[in-house]
N, C-alpha and C positions, 0 to 999 in steps of 0.2 A: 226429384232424384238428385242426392247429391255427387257432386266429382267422385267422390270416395268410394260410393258406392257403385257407381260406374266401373271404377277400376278392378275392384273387388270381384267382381261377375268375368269380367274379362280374365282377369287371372285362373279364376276357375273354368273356364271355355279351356284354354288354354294348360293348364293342367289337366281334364278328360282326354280333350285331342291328342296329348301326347305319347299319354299311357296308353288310349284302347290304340293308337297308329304304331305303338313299340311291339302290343303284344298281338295283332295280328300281323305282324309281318313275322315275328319270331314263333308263329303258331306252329306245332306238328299236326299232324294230321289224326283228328279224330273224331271217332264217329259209329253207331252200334248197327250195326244188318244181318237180319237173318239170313241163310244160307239161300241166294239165288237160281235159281237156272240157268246155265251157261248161253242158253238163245236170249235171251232177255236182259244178259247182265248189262250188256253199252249200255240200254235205256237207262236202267238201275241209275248208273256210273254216272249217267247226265245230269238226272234229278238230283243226283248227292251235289254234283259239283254245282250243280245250278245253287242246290240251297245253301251251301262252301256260301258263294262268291254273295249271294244275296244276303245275307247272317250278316257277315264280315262288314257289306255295305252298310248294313243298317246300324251295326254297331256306331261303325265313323260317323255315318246322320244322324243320328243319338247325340252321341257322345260332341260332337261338331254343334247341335241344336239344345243343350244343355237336357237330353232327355225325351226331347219332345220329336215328335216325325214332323207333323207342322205348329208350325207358330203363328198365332195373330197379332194383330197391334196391339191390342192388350197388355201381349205378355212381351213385348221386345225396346229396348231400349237402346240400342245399340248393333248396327251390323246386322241386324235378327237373330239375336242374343237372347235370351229369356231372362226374368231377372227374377231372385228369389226374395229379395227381400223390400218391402215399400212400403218405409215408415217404420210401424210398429209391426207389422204385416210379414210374418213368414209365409211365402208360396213356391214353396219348393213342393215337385209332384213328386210322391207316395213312389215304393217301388213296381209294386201294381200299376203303376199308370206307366211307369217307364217300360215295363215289360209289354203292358197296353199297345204303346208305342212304338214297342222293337216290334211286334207280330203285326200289328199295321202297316209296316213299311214292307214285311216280306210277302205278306198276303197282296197287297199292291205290287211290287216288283217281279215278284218270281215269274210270271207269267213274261216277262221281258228277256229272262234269259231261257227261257224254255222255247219262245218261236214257236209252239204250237207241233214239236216234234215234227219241223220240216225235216231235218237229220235221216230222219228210220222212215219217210211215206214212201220207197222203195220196195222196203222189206214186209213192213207192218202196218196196219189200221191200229191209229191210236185214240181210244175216247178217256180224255180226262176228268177229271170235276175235283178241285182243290177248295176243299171243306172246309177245315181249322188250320190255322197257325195258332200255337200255342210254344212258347216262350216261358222260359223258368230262371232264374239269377239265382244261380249257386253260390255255394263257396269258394270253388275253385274254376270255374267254368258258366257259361250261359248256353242251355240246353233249348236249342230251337226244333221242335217237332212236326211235321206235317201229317196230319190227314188228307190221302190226297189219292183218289179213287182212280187207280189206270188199269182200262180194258181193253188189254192187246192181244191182237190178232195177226200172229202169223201168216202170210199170203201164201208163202211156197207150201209149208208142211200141215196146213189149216188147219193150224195149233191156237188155243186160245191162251191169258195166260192173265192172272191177276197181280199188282203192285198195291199196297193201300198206306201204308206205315215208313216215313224219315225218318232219321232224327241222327241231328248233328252236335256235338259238343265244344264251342269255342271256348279254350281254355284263358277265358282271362276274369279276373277278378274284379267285375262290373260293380258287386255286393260291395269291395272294399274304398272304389273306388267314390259310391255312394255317401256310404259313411262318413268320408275325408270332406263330401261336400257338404254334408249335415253339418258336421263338426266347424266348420266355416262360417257357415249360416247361425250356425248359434252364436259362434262368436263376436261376428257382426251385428246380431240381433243386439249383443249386451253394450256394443261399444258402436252404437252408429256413426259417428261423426270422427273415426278414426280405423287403420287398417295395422291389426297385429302383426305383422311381419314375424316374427320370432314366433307365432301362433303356425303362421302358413309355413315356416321352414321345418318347426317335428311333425308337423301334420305328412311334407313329405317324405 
C-alpha cells in the first residue's frame, strides 16, 4: 500500500466524519407515528428516542468505520480504517452493504438503551421481541424502521395494549455523501501513484 494511498482514505474518513457529525447535531426532529394512546405514549416516546439516539450512533460508527459496523484485518490499514482501493482493486462496499451495516449496528445496540423497560415495571408488564431493522439511504434523509413486537399490560386498569411499527428519519444525505466517495475512488483508481487535490476540493 502506498503513502499515497494511505493518505487518500484518511481524508475520506475524515471527510464522512465531518459531514454525518455536522448534520446530526444540526438535525430537527423527525419521525412518522400513528395516533397513540395516551396510557402508553411514555413507552411510545422511549422507543422513538431510544431509536433517535441509536440511528444517530450508527451513523457516526459508519461513517467513522468508512461504512462498515466491524472491520477486520483484511479490510484495515490504518487506525481501523477500511481501505477501498489495492492495487488495481476497487473494494468500496455497495450501498446495500452500508445500509446492511447501519441495521446491524441498531439491531445490536438498541437493546442498550432500552434496559429492558426497567423505566414502566411499575406501571406495566412489558414483553418485547425486536424482529427487523431495516435501513433505506434516501435522498434527502436515511430512513431507519423497526419491527418490533410490544405486549403491554397495564397492571392498575388490566388494560392490554399493542406497539409493533418505528420508524425515524435522519435527515442527512448519506446517498450524496456516498457518491463523493465513489467519485474519489475512481479517481484514484485512474491515477494510483498520485492524489488529485483540485479533484477532492469540487468534489467538496
Amino acid at each position: 500500500m502506498k503513502k499515497g494511498q494511505v493518505t487518500i482514505f484518511v481524508i475520506i474518513a475524515i471527510l464522512i466524519i465531518a459531514v454525518i457529525i455536522l448534520f446530526v447535531a444540526l438535525r430537527p426532529e423527525v419521525g412518522t407515528k400513528n395516533l397513540i394512546p395516551k396510557e402508553i405514549q411514555p413507552i411510545d416516546n422511549s422507543v422513538m428516542e431510544c431509536l433517535r439516539l441509536t440511528s444517530e450512533n450508527a451513523l457516526v460508527r459508519i461513517g467513522n468505520q468508512g461504512g462498515y459496523f466491524l472491520i477486520f484485518d483484511e479490510q484495515a490499514i490504518y487506525n481501523r480504517i477500511p481501505y477501498y482501493f489495492d492495487g488495481n482493486l476497487k473494494i468500496i462496499p455497495t450501498q446495500e452493504e452500508v445500509e446492511q451495516n447501519l441495521e446491524g449496528f441498531v439491531y445490536n445496540e438498541l437493546s442498550f438503551c432500552i434496559l429492558n423497560f426497567k423505566n414502566f415495571r411499575n406501571e406495566f408488564e412489558i414483553k418485547h421481541d425486536l424482529k427487523e431493522v431495516d435501513v433505506e439511504i434516501l435522498n434527502e434523509n436515511v430512513r431507519f424502521a423497526l419491527k418490533y413486537n410490544l405486549n403491554i399490560f397495564e397492571i392498575v386498569s388490566n388494560t392490554s395494549y399493542q406497539l409493533n411499527d418505528f420508524v425515524i428519519e435522519i435527515p442527512i444525505r448519506l446517498n450524496r455523501i456516498y457518491e463523493v466517495t465513489q467519485k474519489i475512488v475512481n479517481e484514484q483508481s485512474q491515477h494510483p501513484k498520485s492524489i488529485c487535490l483540485s479533484c477532492l476540493y469540487d468534489l467538496g
